[in-house]
C-alpha atoms as a printed R data frame, in Angstrom:
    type eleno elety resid chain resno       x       y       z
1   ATOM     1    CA   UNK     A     1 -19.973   6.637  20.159
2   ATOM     2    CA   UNK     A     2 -18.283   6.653  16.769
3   ATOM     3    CA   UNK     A     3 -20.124   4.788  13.669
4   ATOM     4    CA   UNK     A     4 -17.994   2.894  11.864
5   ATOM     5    CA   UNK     A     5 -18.739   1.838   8.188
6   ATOM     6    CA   UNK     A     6 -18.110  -1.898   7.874
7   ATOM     7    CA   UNK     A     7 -16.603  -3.892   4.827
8   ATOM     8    CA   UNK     A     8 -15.649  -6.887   5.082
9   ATOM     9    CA   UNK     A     9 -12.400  -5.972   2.887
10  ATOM    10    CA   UNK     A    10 -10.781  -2.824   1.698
11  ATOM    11    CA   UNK     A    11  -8.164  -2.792  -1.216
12  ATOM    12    CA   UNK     A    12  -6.147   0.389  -1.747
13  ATOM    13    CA   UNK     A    13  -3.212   0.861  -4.204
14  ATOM    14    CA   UNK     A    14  -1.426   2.994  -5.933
15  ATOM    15    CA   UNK     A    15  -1.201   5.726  -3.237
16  ATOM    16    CA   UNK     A    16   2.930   7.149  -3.873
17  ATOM    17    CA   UNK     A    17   3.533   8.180  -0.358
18  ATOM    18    CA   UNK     A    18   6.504  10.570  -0.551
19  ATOM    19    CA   UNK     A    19   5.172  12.299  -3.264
20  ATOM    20    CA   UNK     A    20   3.375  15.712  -3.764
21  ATOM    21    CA   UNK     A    21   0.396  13.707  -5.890
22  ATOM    22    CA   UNK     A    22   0.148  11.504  -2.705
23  ATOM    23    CA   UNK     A    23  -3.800  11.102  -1.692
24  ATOM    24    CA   UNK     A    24  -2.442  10.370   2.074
25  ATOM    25    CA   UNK     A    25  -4.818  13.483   3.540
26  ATOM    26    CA   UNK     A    26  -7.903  12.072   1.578
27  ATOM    27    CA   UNK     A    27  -7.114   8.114   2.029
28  ATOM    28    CA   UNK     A    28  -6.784   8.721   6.190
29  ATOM    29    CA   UNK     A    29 -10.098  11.155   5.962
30  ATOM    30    CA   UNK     A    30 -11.554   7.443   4.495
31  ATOM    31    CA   UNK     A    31  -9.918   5.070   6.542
32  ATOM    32    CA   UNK     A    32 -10.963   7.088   9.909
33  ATOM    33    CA   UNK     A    33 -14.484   6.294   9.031
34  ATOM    34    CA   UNK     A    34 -14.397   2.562   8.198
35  ATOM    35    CA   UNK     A    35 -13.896  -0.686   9.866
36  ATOM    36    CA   UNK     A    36 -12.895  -3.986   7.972
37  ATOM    37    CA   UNK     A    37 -11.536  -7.279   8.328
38  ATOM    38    CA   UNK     A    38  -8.945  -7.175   6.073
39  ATOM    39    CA   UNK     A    39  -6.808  -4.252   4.827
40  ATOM    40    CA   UNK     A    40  -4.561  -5.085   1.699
41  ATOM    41    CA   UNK     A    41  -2.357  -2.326   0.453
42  ATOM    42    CA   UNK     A    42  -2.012  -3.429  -2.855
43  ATOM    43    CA   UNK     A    43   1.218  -1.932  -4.465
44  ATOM    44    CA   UNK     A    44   2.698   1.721  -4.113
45  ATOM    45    CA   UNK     A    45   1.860   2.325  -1.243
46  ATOM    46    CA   UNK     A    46   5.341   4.190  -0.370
47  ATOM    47    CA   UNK     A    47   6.876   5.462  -3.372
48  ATOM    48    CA   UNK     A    48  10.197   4.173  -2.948
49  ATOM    49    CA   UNK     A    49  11.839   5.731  -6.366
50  ATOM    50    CA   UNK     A    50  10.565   8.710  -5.432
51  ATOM    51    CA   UNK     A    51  12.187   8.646  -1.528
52  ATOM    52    CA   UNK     A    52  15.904   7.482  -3.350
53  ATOM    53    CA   UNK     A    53  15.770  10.440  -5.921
54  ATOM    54    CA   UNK     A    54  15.740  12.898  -2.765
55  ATOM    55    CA   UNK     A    55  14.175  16.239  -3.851
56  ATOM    56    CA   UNK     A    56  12.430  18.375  -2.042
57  ATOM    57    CA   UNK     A    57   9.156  16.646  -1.347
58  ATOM    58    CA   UNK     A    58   9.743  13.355   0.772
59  ATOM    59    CA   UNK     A    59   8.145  12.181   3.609
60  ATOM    60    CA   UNK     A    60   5.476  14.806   5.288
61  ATOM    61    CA   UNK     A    61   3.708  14.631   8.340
62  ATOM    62    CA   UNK     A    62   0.071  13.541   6.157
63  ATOM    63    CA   UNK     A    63   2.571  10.703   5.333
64  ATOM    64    CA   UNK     A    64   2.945   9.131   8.587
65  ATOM    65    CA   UNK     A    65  -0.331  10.346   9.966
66  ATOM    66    CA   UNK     A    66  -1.882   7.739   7.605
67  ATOM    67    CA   UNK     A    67   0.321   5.015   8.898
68  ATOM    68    CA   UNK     A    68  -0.876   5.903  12.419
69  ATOM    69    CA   UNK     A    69  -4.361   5.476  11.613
70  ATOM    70    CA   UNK     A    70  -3.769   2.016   9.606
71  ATOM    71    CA   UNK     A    71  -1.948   0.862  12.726
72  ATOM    72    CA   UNK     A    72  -5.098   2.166  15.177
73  ATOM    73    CA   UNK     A    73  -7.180  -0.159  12.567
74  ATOM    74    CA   UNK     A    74  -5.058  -2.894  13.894
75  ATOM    75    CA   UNK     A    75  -5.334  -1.893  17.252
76  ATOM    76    CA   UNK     A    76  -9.285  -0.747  17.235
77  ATOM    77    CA   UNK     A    77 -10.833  -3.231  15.310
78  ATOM    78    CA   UNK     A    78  -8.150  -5.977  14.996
79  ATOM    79    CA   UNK     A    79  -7.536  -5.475  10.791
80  ATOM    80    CA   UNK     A    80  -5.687  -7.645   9.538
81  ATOM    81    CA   UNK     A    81  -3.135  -5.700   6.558
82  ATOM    82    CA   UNK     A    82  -1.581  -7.370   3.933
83  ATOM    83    CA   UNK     A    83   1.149  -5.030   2.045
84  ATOM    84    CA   UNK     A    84   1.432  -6.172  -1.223
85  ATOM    85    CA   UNK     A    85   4.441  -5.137  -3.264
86  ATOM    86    CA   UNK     A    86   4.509  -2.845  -5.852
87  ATOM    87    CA   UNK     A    87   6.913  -1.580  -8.808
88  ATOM    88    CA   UNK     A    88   7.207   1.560  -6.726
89  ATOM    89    CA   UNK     A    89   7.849  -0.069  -3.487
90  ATOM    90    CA   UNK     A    90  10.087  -3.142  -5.375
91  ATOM    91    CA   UNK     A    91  12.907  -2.252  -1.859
92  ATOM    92    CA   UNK     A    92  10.715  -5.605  -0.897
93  ATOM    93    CA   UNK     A    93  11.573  -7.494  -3.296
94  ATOM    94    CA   UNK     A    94  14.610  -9.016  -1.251
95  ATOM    95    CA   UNK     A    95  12.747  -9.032   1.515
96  ATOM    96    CA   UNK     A    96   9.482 -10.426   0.968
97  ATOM    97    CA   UNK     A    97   7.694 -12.401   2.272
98  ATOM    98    CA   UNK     A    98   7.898 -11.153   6.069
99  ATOM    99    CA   UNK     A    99   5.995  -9.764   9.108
100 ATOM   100    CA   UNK     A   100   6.565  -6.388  10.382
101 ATOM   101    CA   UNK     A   101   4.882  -4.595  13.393
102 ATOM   102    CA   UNK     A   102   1.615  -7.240  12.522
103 ATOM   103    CA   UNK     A   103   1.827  -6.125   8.811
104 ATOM   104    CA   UNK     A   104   2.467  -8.866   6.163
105 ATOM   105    CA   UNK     A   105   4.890  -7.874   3.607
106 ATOM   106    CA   UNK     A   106   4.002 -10.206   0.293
107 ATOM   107    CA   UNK     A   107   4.905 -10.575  -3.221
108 ATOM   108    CA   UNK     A   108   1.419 -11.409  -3.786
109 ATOM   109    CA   UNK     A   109  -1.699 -12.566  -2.057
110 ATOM   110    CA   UNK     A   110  -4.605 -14.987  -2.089
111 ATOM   111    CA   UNK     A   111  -7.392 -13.547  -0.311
112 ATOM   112    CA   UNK     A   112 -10.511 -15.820   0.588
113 ATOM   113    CA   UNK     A   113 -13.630 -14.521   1.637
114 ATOM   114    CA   UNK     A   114 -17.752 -15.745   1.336
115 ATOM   115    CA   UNK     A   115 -16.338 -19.059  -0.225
116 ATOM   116    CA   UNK     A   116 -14.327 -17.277  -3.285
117 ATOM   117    CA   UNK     A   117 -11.122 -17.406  -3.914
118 ATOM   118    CA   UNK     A   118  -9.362 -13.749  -5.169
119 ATOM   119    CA   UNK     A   119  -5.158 -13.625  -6.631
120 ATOM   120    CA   UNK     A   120  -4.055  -9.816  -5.570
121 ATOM   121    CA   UNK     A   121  -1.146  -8.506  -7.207
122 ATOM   122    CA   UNK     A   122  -0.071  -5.086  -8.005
123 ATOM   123    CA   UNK     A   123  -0.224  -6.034 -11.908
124 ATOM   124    CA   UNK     A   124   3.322  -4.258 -12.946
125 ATOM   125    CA   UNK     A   125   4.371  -7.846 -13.136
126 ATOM   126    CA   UNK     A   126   2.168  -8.042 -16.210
127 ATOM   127    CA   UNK     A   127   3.781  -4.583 -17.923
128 ATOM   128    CA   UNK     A   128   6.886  -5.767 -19.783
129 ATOM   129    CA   UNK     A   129   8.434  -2.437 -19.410
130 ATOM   130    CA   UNK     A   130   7.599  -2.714 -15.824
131 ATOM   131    CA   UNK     A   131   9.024  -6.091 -15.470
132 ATOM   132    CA   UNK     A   132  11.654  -6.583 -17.916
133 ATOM   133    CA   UNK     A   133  12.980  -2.701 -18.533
134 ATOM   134    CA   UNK     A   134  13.198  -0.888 -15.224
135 ATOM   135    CA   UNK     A   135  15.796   1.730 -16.238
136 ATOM   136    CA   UNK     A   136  12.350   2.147 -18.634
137 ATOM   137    CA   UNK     A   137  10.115   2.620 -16.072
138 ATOM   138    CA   UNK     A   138  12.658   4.801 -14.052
139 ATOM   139    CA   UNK     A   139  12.628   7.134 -16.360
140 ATOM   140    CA   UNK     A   140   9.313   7.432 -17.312
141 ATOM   141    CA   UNK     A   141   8.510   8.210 -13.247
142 ATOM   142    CA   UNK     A   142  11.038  11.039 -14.037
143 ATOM   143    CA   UNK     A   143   8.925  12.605 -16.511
């Protein structure tokens, strides 16, 4: 029998997938070992800019071997996930909010749990260069 660490929630951002810098082996050793009621992927998950540039590191096999075990979550211990948008990820924009294999794709999120009340966003929306000076921020990811 496999032991399962419980949380009630687990919040993860920021993890660039289609990237060399990508934590994806280290993030799915973590998320093999834990249970929880709510996964929210909280911005960057898939680094979109990085995935349109091309180059020679995209999409590896670490890459979608994470997204299998975030899907067994779902499966194993009924997780709910909540993929919030990031600056990195902003394809969603147009599309958001919507539901997509049981994951909810949001612009943001209001998470409840033991009676409080918790806003999740990314944050970029609070980074002017972020928000108001893309071709900024574009460039900057180049460097």
């Amino acid at each position: 029998m496999t032991f399962y660490k419980y949380y009630p929630t687990i919040v993860i951002s920021d993890v660039h997938l289609g990237t060399t810098h990508s934590k994806a082996t280290q993030l799915a050793d973590f998320l093999r070992t834990v249970n929880c009621d709510t996964l929210i992927l909280n911005g960057d998950i898939i680094d979109g800019w990085h995935l349109q540039k091309g180059g020679r590191e995209k999409w590896k096999k670490e890459h979608t071997d994470l997204i299998k075990i975030i899907m067994k979550m779902m499966e194993v211990h009924q997780t709910k996930v909540i993929y919030v948008r990031g600056n990195h990820d902003d394809f969603l924009d147009h599309l958001a909010p919507f539901m997509f294999g049981g994951i909810s794709v949001v612009k943001d999120y209001v998470h409840r749990s033991h009676g409080k009340t918790y806003y999740v966003t990314h944050g970029d929306i609070f980074d002017s260069v972020t928000s108001k000076m893309v071709w900024l921020a574009r460039l900057g990811d180049i460097g």
